[in-house]
N, C-alpha and C positions, 0 to 999 in steps of 0.2 A: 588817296592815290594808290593806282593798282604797283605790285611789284615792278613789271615794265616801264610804269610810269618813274617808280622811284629812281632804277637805274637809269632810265635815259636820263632825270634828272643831275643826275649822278655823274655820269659819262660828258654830260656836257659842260658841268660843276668842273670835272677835271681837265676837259680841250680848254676850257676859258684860263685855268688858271696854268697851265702849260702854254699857253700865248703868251698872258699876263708877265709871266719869267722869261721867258726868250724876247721879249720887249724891250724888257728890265735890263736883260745881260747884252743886249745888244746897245742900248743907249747907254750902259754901263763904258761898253768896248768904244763907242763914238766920243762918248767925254773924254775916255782916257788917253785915248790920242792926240786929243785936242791939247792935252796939258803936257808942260814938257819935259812933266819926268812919266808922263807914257803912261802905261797899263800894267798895272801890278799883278801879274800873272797868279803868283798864290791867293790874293784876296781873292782873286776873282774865281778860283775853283774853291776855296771855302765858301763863298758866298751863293754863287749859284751852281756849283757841282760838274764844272764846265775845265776842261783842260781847253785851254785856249788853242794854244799851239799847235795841239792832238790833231783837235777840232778841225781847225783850220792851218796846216801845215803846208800841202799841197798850192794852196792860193799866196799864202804869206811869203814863201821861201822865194817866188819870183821878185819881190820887191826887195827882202834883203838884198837878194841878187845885183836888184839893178842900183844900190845904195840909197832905196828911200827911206828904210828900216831897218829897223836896229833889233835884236833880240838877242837876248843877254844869260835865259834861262830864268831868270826871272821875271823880266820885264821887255815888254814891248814898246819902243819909242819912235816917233818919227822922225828920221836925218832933216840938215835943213833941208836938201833937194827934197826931202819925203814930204813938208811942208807946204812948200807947193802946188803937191800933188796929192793932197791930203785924201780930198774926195774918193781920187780915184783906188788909192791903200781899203779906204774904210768901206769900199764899195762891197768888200770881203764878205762884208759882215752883214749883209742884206739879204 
């Protein structure tokens, strides 16, 4: 394999497995709102290197707003109202 060859291999090695993680962290963030003690905001920047909140601040704070979610500084939970409208909270994260 020429050098070209090895980097593209390379370059693609790493868009595959930066998918692979943003998959991960996103079915991560869908599970944990699913369950009702929410989204453990520090596991989840130990685990995939991701400030939740940071990340997604801008889109999240309308649902706090409108009382569908809860954000606590640690954790992200769904109210009952947020419940069910679950879809539409986790749509965020797509």
């Amino acid at each position: 394999m020429t050098t070209s060859g090895a980097s593209e291999a390379d370059n693609l090695s790493s868009q595959k497995h930066a998918a692979d993680t943003a998959e991960r962290l996103g079915d991560a963030l869908f599970m944990g709102l699913r369950l009702t003690r929410g989204i453990d905001l520090d596991a989840v920047r130990q685990r995939y290197g991701v400030d939740v909140w940071e990340r997604y601040r801008d889109d999240l704070t309308r649902f706090v707003d409108a009382g569908l979610l809860r954000h606590d500084n640690r954790r992200l939970t769904l109210t009952r109202a947020g419940m069910l409208l679950a879809n539409d909270v986790m749509s965020v994260f797509v």
